[in-house]
C-alpha positions in Angstrom: 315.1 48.8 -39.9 315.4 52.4 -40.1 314.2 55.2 -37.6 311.5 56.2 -40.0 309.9 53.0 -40.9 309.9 51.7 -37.2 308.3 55.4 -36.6 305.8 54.1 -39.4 305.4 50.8 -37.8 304.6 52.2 -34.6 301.9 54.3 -36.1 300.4 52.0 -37.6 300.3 50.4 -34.5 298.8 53.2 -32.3 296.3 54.0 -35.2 295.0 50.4 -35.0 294.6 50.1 -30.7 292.3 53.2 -31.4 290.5 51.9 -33.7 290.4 48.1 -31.8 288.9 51.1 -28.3 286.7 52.5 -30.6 284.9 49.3 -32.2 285.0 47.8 -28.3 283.2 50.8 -27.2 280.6 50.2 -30.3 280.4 46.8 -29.3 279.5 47.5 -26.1 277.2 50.6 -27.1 275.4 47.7 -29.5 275.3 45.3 -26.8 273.7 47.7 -24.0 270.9 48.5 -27.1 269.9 44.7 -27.7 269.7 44.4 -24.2 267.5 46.6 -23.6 265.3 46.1 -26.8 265.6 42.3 -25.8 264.2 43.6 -22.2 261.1 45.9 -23.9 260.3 42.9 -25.7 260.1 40.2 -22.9 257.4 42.6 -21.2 255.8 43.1 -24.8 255.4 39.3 -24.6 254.7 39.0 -21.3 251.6 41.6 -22.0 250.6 40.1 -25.1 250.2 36.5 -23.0 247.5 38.0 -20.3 246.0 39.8 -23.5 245.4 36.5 -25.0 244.2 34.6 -21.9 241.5 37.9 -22.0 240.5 36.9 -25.0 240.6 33.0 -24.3 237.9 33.5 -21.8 235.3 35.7 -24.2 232.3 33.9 -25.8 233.6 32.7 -29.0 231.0 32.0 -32.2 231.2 28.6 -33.6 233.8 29.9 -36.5 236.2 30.5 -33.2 235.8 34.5 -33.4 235.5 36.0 -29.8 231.7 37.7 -29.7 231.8 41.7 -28.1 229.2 43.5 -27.4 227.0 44.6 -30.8 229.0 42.6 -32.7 227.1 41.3 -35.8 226.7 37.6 -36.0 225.3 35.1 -38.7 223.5 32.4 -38.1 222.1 29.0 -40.6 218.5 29.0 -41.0 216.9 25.3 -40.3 215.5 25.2 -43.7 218.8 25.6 -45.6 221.1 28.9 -46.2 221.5 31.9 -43.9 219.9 34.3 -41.7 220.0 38.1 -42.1 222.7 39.2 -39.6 221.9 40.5 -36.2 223.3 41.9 -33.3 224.7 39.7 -30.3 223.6 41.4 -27.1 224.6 39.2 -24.2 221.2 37.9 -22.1 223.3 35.3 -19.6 225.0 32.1 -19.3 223.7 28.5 -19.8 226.2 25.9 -18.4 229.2 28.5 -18.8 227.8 29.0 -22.8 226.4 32.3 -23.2 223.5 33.3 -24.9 222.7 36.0 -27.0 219.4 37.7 -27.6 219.1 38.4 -31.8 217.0 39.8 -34.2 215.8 36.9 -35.2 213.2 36.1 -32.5 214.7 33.6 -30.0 218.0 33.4 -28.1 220.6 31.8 -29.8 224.2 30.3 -27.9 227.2 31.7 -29.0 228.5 28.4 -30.5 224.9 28.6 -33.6 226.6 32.0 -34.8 229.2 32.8 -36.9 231.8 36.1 -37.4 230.9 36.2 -41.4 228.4 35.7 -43.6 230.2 33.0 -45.5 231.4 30.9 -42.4 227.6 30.9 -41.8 227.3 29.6 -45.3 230.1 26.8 -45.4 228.4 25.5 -41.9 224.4 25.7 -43.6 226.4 23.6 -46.6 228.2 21.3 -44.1 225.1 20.6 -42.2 223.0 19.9 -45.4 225.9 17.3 -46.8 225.2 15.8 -43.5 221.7 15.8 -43.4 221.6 14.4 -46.8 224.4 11.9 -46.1 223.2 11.0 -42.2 
């Protein structure tokens, strides 16, 4: 082998430990970076879980939808179809089920509303196709 082609060799070589440094140093630059995003998003997590036992522990209408405060509700009328909506303000708790004053003259339970007109509807259909059937 010749002077110049073990100098070109040898090159080569040096070239390619600093480009092995510099991809360790990116590897570790990447590695620091996931680590920390893996970090943000364990406590992201951890924050969504006690959001979601908040929510767990709200009135929920009979569709499943938590009720807030003002939140307009639907309810089935006993006659067939569905009531105008109304406003659910809170007037207390009757064995742990809340109970909302409405617009529509009487106090109604959380579980007889519904978060949409036409979840109201599907239940005044359910309940006639059991009325009919029972």
């Amino acid at each position: 082998m010749s002077d110049s082609e073990m100098y070109a060799v040898i090159e080569q070589r040096n070239t390619l430990l600093e480009e092995n440094a510099a991809l360790r140093e990116r590897v570790e630059e990447l590695t620091e970076r996931r680590d920390a995003y893996y970090t943000s998003y364990k406590k992201a997590m951890e924050r969504v879980g006690e959001l979601e036992a908040i929510v767990e522990k709200l009135p929920k209408t009979a569709d499943g939808v938590p009720i807030t405060p003002g939140m307009k509700v639907w309810g089935t009328s006993p006659f067939g179809g569905v009531r105008d909506p109304a406003t659910a303000q809170l007037r207390g708790f009757f064995d742990e089920y809340p109970i909302f004053a409405c617009e529509w003259g009487h106090n109604v339970a959380g579980r007889e509303c519904y978060s949409t007109r036409e979840a109201a509807l599907a239940a005044s259909k359910k309940e006639a196709t059991n009325d009919t059937v029972g």
